[in-house]
MMTF fields as JSON, N, C-alpha, C and O atoms, coordinates in Angstrom:
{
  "mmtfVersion": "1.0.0",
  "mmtfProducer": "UNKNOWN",
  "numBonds": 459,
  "numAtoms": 460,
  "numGroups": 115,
  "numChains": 1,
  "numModels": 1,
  "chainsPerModel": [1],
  "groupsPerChain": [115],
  "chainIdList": ["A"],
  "bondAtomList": [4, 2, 8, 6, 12, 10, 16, 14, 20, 18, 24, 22, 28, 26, 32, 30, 36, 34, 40, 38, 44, 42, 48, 46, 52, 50, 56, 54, 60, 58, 64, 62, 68, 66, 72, 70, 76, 74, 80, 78, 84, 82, 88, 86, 92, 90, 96, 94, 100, 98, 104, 102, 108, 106, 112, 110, 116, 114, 120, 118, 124, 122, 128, 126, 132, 130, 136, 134, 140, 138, 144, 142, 148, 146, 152, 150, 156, 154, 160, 158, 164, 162, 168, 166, 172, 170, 176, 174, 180, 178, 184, 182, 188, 186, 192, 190, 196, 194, 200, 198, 204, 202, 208, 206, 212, 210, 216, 214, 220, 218, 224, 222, 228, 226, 232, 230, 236, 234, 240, 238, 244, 242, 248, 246, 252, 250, 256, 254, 260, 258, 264, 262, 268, 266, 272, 270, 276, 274, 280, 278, 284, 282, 288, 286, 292, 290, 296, 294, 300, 298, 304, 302, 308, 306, 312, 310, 316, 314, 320, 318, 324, 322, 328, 326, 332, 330, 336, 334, 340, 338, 344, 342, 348, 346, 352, 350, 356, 354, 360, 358, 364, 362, 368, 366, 372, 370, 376, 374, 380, 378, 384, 382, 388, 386, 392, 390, 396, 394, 400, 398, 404, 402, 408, 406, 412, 410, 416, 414, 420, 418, 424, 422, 428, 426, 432, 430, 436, 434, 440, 438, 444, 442, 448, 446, 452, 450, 456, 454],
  "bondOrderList": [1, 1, 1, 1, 1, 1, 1, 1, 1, 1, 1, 1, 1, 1, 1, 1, 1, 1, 1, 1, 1, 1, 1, 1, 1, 1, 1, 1, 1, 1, 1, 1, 1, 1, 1, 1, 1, 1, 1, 1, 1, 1, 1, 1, 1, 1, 1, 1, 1, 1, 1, 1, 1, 1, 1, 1, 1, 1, 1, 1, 1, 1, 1, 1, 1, 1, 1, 1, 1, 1, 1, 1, 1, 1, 1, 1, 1, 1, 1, 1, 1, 1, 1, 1, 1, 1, 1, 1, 1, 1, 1, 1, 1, 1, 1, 1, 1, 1, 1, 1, 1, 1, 1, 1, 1, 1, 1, 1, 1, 1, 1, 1, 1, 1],
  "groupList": [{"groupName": "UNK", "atomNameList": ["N", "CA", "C", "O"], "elementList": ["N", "C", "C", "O"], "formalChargeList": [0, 0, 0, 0], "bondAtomList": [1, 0, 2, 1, 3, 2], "bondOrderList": [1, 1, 2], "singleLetterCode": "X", "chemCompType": "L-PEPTIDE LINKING"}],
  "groupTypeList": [0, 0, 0, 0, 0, 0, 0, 0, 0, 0, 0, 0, 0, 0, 0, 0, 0, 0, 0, 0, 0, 0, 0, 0, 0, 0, 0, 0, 0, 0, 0, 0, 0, 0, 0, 0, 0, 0, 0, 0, 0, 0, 0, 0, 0, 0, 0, 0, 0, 0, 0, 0, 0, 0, 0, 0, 0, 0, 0, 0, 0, 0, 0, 0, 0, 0, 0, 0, 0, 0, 0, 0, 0, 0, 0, 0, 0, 0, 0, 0, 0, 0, 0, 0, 0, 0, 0, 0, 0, 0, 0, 0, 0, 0, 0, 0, 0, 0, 0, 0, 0, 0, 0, 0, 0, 0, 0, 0, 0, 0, 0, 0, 0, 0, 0],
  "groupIdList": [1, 2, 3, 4, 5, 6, 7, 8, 9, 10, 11, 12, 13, 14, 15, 16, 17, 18, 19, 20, 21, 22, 23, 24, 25, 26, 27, 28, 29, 30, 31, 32, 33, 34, 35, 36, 37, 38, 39, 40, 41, 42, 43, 44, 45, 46, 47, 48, 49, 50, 51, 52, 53, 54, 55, 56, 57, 58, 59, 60, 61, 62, 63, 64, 65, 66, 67, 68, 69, 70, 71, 72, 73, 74, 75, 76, 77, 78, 79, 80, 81, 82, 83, 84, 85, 86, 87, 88, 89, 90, 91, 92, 93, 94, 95, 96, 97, 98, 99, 100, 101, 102, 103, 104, 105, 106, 107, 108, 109, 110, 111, 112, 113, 114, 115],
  "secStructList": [7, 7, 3, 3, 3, 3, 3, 7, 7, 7, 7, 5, 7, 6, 6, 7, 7, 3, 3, 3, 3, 3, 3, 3, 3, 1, 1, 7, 4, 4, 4, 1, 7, 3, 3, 3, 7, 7, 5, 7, 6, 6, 1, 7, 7, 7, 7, 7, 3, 3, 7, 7, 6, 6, 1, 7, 7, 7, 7, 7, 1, 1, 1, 6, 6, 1, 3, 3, 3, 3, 3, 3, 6, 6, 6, 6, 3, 3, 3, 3, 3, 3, 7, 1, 7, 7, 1, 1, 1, 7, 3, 3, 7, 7, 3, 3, 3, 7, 1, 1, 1, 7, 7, 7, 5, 7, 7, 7, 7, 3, 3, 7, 5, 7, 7],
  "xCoordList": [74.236, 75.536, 75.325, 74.712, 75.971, 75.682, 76.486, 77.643, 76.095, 76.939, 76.674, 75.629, 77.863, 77.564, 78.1, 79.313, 77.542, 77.826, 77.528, 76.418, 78.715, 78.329, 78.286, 78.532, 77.749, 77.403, 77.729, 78.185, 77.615, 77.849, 78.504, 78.293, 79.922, 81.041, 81.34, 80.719, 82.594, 82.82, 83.525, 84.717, 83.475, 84.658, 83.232, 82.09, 83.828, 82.877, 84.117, 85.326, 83.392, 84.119, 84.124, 83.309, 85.726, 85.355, 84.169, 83.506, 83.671, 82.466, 81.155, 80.124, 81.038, 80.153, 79.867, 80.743, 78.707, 78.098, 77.593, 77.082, 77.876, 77.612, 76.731, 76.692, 76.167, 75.857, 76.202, 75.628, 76.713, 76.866, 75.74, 75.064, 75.9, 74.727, 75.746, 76.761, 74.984, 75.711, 74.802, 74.719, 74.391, 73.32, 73.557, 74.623, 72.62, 73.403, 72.046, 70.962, 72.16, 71.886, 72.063, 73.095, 70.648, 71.571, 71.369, 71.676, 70.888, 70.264, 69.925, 70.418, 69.074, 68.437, 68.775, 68.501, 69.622, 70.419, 70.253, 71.087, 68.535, 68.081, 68.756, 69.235, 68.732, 69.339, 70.8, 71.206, 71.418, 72.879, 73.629, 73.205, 74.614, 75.446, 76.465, 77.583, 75.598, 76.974, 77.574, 77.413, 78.25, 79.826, 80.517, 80.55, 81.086, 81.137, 82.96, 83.24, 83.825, 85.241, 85.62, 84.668, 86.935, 87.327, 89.196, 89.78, 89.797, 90.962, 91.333, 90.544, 92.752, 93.102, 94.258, 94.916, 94.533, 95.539, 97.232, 97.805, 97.975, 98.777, 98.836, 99.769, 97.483, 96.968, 96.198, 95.973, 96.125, 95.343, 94.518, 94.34, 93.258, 91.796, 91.674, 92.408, 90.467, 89.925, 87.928, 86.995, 88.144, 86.362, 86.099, 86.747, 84.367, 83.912, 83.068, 83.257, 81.847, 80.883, 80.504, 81.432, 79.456, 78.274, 77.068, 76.599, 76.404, 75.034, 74.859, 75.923, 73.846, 73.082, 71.987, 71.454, 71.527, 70.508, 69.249, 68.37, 69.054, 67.938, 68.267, 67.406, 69.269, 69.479, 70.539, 70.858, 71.005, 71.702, 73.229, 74.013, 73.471, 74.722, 76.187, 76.151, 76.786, 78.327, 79.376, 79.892, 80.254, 81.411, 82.315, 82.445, 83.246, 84.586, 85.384, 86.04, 85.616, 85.249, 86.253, 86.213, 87.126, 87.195, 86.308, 86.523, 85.204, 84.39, 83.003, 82.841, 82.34, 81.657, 81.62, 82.441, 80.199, 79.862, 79.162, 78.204, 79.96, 80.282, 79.368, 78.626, 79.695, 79.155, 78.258, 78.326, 77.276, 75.981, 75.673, 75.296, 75.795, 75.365, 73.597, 72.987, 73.152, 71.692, 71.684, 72.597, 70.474, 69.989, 68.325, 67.356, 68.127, 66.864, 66.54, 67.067, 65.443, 65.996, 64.441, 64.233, 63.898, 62.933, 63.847, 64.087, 64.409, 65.55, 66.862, 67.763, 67.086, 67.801, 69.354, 70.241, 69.374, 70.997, 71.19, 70.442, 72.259, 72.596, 73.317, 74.081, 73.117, 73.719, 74.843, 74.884, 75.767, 76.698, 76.817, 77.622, 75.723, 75.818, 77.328, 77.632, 78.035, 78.683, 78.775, 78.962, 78.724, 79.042, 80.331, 81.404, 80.245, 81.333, 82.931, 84.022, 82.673, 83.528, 84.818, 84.669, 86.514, 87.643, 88.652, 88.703, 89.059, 90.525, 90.755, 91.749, 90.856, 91.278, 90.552, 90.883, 89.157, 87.861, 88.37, 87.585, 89.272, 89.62, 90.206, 91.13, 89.115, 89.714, 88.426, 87.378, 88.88, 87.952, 87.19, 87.897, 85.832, 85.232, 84.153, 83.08, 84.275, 83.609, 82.907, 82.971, 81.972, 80.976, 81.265, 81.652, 81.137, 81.285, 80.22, 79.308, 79.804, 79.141, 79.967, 80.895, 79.202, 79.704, 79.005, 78.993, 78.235, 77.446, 76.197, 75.907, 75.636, 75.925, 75.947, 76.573, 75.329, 74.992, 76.041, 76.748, 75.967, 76.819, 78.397, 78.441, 79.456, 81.185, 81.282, 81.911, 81.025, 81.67, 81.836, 81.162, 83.059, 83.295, 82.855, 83.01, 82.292, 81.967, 83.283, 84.454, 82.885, 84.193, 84.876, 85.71, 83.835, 83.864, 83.929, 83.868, 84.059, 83.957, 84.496, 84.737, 84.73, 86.101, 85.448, 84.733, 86.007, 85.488, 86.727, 87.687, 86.582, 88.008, 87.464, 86.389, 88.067, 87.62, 88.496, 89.704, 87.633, 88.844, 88.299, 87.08, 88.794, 88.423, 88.951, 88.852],
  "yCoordList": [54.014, 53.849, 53.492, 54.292, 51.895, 51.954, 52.986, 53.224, 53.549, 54.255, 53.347, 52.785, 53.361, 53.04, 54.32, 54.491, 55.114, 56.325, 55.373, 54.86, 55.164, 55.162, 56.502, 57.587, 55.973, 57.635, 57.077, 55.934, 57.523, 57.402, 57.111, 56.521, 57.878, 57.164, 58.858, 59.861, 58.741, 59.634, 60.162, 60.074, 60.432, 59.884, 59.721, 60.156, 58.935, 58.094, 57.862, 57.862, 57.656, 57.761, 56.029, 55.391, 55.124, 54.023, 53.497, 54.228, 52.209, 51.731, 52.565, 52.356, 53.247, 53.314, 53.05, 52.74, 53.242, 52.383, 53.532, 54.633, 52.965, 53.366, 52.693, 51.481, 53.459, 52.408, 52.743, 53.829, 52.561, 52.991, 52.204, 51.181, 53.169, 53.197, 53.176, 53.731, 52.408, 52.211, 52.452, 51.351, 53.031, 53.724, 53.23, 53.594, 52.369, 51.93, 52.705, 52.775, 53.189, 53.605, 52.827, 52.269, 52.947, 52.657, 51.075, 50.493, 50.433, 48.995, 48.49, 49.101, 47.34, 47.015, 46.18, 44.981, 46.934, 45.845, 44.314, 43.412, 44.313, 43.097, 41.976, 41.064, 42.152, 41.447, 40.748, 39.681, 41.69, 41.335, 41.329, 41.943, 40.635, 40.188, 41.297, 41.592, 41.917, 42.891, 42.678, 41.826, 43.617, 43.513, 44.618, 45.716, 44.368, 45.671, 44.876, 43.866, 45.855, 45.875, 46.832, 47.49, 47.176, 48.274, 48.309, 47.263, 49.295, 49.555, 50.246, 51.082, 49.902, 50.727, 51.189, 50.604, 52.242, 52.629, 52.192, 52.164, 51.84, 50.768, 49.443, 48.641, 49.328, 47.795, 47.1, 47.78, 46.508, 45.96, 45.645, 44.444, 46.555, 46.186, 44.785, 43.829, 44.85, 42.995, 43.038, 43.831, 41.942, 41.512, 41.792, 41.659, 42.378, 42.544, 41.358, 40.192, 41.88, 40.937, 40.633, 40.949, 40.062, 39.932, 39.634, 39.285, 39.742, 39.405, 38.465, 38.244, 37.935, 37.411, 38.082, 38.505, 38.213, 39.058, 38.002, 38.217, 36.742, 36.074, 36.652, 36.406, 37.363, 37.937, 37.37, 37.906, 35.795, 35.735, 35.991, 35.643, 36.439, 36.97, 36.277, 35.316, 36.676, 36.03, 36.378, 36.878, 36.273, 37.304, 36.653, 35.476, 37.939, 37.295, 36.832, 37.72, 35.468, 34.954, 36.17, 35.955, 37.493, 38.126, 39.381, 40.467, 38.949, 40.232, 39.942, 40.634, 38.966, 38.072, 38.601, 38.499, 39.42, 39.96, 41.094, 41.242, 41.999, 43.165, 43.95, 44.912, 43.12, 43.691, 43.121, 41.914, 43.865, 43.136, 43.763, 44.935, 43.093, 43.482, 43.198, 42.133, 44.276, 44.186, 44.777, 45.262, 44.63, 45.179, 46.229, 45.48, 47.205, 47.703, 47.526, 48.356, 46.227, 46.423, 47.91, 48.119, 48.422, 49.597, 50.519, 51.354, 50.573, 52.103, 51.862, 52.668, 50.811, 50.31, 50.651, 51.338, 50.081, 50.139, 48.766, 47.862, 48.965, 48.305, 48.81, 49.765, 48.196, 48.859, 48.078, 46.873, 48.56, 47.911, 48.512, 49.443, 48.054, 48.079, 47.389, 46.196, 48.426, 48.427, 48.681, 49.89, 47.869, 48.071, 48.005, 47.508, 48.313, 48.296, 49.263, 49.185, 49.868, 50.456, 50.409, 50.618, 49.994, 49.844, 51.205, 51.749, 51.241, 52.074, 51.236, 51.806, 49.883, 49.02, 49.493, 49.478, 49.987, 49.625, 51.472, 51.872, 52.208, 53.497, 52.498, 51.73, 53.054, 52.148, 53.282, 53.778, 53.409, 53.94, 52.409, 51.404, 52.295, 51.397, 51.294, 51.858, 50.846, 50.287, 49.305, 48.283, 49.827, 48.859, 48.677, 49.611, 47.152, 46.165, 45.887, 45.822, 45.723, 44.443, 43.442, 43.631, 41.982, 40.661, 39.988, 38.758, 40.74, 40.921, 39.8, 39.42, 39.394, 39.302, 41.042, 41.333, 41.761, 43.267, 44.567, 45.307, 44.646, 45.272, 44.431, 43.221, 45.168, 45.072, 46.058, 45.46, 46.961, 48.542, 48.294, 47.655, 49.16, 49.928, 51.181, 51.962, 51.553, 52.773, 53.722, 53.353, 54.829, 55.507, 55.958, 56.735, 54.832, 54.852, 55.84, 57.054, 55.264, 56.675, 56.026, 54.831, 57.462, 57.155, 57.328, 58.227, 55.962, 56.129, 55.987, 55.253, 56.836, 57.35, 56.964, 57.419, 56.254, 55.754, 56.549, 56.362, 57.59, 58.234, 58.735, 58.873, 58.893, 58.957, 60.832, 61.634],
  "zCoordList": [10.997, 11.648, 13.112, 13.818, 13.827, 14.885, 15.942, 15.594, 17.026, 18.128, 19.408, 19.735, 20.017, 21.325, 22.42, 22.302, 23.306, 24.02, 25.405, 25.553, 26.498, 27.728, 28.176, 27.65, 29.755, 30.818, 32.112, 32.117, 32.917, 34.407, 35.318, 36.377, 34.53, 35.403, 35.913, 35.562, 36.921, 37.458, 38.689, 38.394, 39.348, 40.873, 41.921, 41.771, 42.979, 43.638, 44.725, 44.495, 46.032, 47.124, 47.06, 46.393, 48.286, 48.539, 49.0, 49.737, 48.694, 49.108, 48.455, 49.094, 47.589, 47.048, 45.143, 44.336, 44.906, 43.716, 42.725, 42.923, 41.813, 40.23, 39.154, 38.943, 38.629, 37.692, 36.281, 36.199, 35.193, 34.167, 33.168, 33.278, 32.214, 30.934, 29.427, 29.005, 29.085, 27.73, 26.351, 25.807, 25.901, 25.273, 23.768, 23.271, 22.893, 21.46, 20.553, 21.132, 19.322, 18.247, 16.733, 16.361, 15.87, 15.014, 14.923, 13.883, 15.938, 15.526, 16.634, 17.582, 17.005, 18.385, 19.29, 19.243, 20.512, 21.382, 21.447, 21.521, 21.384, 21.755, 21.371, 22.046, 20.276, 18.992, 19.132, 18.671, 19.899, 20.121, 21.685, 22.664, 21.645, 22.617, 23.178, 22.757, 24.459, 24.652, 25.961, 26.835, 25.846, 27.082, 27.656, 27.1, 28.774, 29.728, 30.139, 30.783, 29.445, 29.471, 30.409, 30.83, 30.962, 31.397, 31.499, 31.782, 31.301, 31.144, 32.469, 32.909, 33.316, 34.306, 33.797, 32.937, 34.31, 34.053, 34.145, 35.234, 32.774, 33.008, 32.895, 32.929, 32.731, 32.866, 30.943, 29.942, 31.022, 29.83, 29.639, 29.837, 29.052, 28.68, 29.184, 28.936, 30.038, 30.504, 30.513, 30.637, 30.342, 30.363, 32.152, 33.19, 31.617, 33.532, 32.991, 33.338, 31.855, 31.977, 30.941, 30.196, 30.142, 29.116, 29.276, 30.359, 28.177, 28.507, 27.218, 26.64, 26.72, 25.198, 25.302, 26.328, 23.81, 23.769, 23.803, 22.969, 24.799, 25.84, 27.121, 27.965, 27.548, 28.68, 29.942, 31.003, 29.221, 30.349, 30.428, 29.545, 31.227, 31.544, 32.439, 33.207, 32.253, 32.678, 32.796, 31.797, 34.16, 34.107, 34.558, 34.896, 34.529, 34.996, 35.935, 36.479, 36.429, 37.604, 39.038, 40.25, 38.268, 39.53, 39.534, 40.074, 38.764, 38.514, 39.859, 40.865, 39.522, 40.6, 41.792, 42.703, 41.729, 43.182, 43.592, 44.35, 42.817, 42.82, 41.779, 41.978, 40.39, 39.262, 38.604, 38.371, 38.192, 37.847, 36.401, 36.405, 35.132, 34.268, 33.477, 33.571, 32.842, 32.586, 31.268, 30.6, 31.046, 29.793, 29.243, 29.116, 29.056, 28.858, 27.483, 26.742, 26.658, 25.498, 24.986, 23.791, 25.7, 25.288, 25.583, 24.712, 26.585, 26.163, 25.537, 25.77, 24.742, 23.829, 24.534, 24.029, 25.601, 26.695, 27.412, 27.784, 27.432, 28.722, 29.737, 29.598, 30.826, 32.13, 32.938, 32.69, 33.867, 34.684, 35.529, 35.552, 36.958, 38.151, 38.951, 38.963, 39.517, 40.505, 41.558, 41.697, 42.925, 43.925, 45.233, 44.89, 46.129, 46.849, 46.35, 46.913, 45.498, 44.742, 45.854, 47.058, 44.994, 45.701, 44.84, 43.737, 45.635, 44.03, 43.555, 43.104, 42.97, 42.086, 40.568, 39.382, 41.519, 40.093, 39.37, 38.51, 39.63, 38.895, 37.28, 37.012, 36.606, 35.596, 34.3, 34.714, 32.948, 31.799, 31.683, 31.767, 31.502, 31.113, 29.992, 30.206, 29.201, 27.667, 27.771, 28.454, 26.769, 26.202, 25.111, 24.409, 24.551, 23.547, 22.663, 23.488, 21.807, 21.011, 20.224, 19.437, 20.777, 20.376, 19.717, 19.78, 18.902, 17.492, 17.605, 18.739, 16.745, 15.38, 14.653, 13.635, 15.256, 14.33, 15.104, 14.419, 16.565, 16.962, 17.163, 17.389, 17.056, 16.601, 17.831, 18.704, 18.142, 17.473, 19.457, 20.265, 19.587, 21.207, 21.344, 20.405, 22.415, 22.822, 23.153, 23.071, 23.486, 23.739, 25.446, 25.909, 25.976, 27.339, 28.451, 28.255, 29.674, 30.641, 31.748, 31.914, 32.849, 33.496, 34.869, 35.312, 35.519, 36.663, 37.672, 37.437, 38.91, 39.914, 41.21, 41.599, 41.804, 43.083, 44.121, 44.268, 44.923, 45.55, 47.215, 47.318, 47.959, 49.2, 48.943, 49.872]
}
């Protein structure tokens, strides 16, 4: 059964950085195309980034800058470096697979941008 478990979200003052972990089980990232979504509150699930599982990656042109998505495929994760953190970025954020083998959403984690 695949799982996807992110980690590392959490409250974080303005201007500072996070990185979240997206941890998959259950079959080998490498293999597949994943993605780093996030929901604000009120707002409607949107794309930050992706990767392919050759590694290159691509985002969303108001994502650009800020957010840097990666991949470990020996600790079988991927990651989403954020910086400059705004209150905009208070938002739950998910990880995706855009298959061919991973589908499945994680159950995400909540990150609070708060002075």
């Amino acid at each position: 059964q695949v799982q996807l478990v992110e980690s590392g979200g959490g409250l974080v003052q303005p201007g500072g950085s996070l990185r979240l972990s997206c941890s998959v089980s259950g079959t080998f990232v490498s293999t597949n195309a994943m993605a780093w979504y996030r929901q604000a509150p009120g707002k409607q699930r949107e794309f930050i980034a992706g990767i392919t599982g050759g590694g290159n990656a691509n985002y969303a042109d108001s994502m650009k800058g800020r957010f840097t998505i990666s991949r470990d495929n020996a600790q079988n994760t991927v990651y989403l470096q954020v910086n400059s953190l705004k209150s905009e970025d208070t938002a739950v954020y998910y990880c995706r697979g855009l298959g061919p083998h991973i589908t499945q959403w994680g159950q995400g984690t909540q990150v609070i941008v708060s002075s």
